[in-house]
N, C-alpha and C positions, 0 to 999 in steps of 0.2 A: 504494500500500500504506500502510496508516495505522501509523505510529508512537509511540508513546505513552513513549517515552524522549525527552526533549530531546537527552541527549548523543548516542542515535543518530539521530535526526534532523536534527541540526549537522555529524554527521558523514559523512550521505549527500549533504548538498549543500554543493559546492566551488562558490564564484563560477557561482553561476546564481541565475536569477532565481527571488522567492516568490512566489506568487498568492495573496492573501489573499481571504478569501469571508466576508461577515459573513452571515448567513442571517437573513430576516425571513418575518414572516409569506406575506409576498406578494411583496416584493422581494429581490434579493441584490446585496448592494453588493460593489462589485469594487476593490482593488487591488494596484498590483503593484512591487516595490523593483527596485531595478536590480541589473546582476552584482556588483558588490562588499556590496551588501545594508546601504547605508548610507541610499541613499534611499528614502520611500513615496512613490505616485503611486496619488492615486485616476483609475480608468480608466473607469470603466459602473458604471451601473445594472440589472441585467436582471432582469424580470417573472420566477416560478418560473409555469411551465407546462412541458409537455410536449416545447419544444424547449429545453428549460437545460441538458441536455446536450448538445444536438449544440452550444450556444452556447460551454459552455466547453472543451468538443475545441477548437476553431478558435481560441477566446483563449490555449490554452495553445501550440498550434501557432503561433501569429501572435505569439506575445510569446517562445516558445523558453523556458518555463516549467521549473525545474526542482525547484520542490517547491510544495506549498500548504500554506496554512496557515488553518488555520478556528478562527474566533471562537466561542468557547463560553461562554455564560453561566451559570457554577455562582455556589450560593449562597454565603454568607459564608464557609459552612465548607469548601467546596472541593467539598461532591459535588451531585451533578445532580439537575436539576428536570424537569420537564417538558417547557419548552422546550427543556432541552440535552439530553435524550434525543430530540426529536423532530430537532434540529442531527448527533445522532450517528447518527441513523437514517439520515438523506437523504444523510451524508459516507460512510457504509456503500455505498451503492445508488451515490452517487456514482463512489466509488472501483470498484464491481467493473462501473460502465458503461465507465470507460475502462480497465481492463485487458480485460475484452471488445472493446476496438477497441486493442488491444496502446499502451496508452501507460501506463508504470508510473513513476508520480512519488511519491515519498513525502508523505505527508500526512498533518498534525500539530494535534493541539488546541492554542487557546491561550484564556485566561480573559480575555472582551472586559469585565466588568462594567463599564461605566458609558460604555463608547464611545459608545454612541447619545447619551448624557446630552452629552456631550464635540461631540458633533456637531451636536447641538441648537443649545447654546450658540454653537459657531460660526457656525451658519445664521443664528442670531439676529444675529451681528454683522456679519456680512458675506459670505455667500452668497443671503440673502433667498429663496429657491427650495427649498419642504421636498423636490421630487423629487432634488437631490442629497445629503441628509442620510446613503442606505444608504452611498453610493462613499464619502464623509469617514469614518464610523463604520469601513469596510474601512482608511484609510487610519491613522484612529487605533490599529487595533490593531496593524497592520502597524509603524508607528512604533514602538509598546509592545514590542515581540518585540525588532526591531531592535537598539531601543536596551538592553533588559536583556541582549543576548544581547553586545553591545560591550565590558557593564561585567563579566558573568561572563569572556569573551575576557578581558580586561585582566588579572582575579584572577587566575586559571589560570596 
């Protein structure tokens, strides 16, 4: 079920794991933080075709996944492009594939702007290999949520 309140989506997962999904044109970079939601781990790459469903049923069963989290690219000002409405269509279709096969995880936007950029840069210095560029860019944002979401924790 998609979320669009941070505080209720902080609030639906206790010590479970987040699956982040950065969505590309053709790839989707995957990764995923562990139970106390302190570390990212990028985990796959996977192709968007016709079995990226049934792929992340199985990731989210095989990691015991207990929210996602998708990277969405809005403009400066905060509202949506093209691309992030094409990111919020496929989280739509996403999300009502797996409550169709009953697995209801909440599932949250978050604003990836410049991760790919951020990923780049790393590949350039020490991955060398642009096919893991999508999993890093997952792993950037995934880091980004994390870590704001420690420092709002802390304020509160």
């Amino acid at each position: 079920m998609i979320i669009r309140n941070i505080k209720e989506f902080l609030n639906s997962i206790n010590d479970e794991k987040i699956l982040c999904i950065d969505f590309g044109k053709k790839k989707i970079g995957l990764a995923i933080s562990n139970k106390l939601q302190s570390i990212a781990t990028p985990i796959d790459t996977l192709i968007r075709d016709k079995n990226f469903y049934k792929k992340i049923k199985i990731i989210i069963q095989e990691y015991e996944v207990g929210a996602i989290l998708v990277g969405l690219p809005l403009n400066e000002n905060g509202s949506l492009n093209k691309i992030s409405q094409f990111i919020v269509d496929i989280t739509k279709n996403m999300d009502f594939n797996l409550l169709d096969s009953k697995i209801n995880v909440p599932i949250h936007f978050w604003d990836e702007n410049y991760s790919s950029f951020e990923a780049e840069i790393l590949n350039k210095s020490i991955l060398k290999k642009k096919k893991k560029i999508d999993k890093y860019a997952a792993k950037i944002i995934l880091d980004d949520f994390l870590r704001e979401n420690k420092l709002n924790e802390k304020q509160n």
